[in-house]
C-alpha positions in Angstrom: 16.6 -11.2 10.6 17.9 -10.8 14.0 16.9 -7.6 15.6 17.2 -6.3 19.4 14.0 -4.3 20.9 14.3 -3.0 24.3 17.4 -5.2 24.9 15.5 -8.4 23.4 16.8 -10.1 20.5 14.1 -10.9 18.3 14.5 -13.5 15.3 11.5 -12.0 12.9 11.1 -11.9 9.3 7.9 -10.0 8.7 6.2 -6.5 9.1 2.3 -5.2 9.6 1.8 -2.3 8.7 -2.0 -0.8 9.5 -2.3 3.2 8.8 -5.8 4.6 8.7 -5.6 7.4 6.4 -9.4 8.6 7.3 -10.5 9.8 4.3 -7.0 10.6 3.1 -5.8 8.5 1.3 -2.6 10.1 -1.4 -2.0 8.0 -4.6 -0.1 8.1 -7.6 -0.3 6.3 -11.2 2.8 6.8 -12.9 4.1 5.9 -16.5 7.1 3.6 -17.6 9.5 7.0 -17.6 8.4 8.0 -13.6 6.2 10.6 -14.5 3.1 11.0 -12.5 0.1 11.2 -15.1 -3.1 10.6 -12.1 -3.4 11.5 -8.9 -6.1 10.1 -6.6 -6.6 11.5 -3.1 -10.0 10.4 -0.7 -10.5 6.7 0.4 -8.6 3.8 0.3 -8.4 2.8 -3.5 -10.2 -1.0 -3.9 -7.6 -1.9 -5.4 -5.5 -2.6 -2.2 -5.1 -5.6 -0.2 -7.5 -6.6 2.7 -10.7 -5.4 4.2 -9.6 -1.9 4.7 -13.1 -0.5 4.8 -12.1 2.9 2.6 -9.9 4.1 5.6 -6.8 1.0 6.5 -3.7 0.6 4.5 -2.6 -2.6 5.5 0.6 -4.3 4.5 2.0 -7.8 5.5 6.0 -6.9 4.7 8.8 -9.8 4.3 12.0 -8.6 5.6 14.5 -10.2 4.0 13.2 -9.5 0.6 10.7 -6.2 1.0 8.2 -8.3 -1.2 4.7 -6.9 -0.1 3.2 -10.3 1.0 -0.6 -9.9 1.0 -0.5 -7.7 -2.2 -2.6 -9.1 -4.6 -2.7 -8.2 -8.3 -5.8 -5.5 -8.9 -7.9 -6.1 -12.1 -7.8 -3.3 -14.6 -11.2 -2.1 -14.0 -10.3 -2.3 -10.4 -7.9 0.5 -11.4 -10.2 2.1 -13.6 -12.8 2.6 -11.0 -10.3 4.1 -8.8 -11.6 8.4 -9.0 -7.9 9.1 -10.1 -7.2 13.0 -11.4 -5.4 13.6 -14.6 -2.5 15.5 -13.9 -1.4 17.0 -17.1 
């Protein structure tokens, strides 16, 4: 993808994204219709990609297709263990 930053043109296909949340960390589990049925809100959830220490979210993006790059499939008991809130 051809971009131009500060009146550079850039050919790049990718983008990091690092967020700390700090302890705040919003989450949603949601069923095949959309509704949201848990809720988790505290650390980073282990269940997401790299060493993000409870506090980074970090993303490796692909441009072109928006396919999350570094995401890697969590277990279910990775899920599980998540401290997610029932929301009905």
């Amino acid at each position: 993808m051809k971009v131009t930053v500060q009146g550079k043109k850039l050919d790049v296909n990718r983008i990091y994204i690092n967020a700390k949340c700090a302890d705040l960390c919003y989450a949603e589990l949601k069923d095949s219709t959309g509704k949201t049925v848990a809720e988790h809100n505290g650390y980073v959830p282990a269940l997401m990609p790299e060493d993000h220490y409870g506090d980074y979210v970090e993303l490796e993006i692909d441009l072109e297709t928006g396919v999350i790059l570094n995401w890697k499939r969590p277990s279910i008991k990775t899920v599980e263990e998540t401290k997610w809130t029932l929301t009905n």
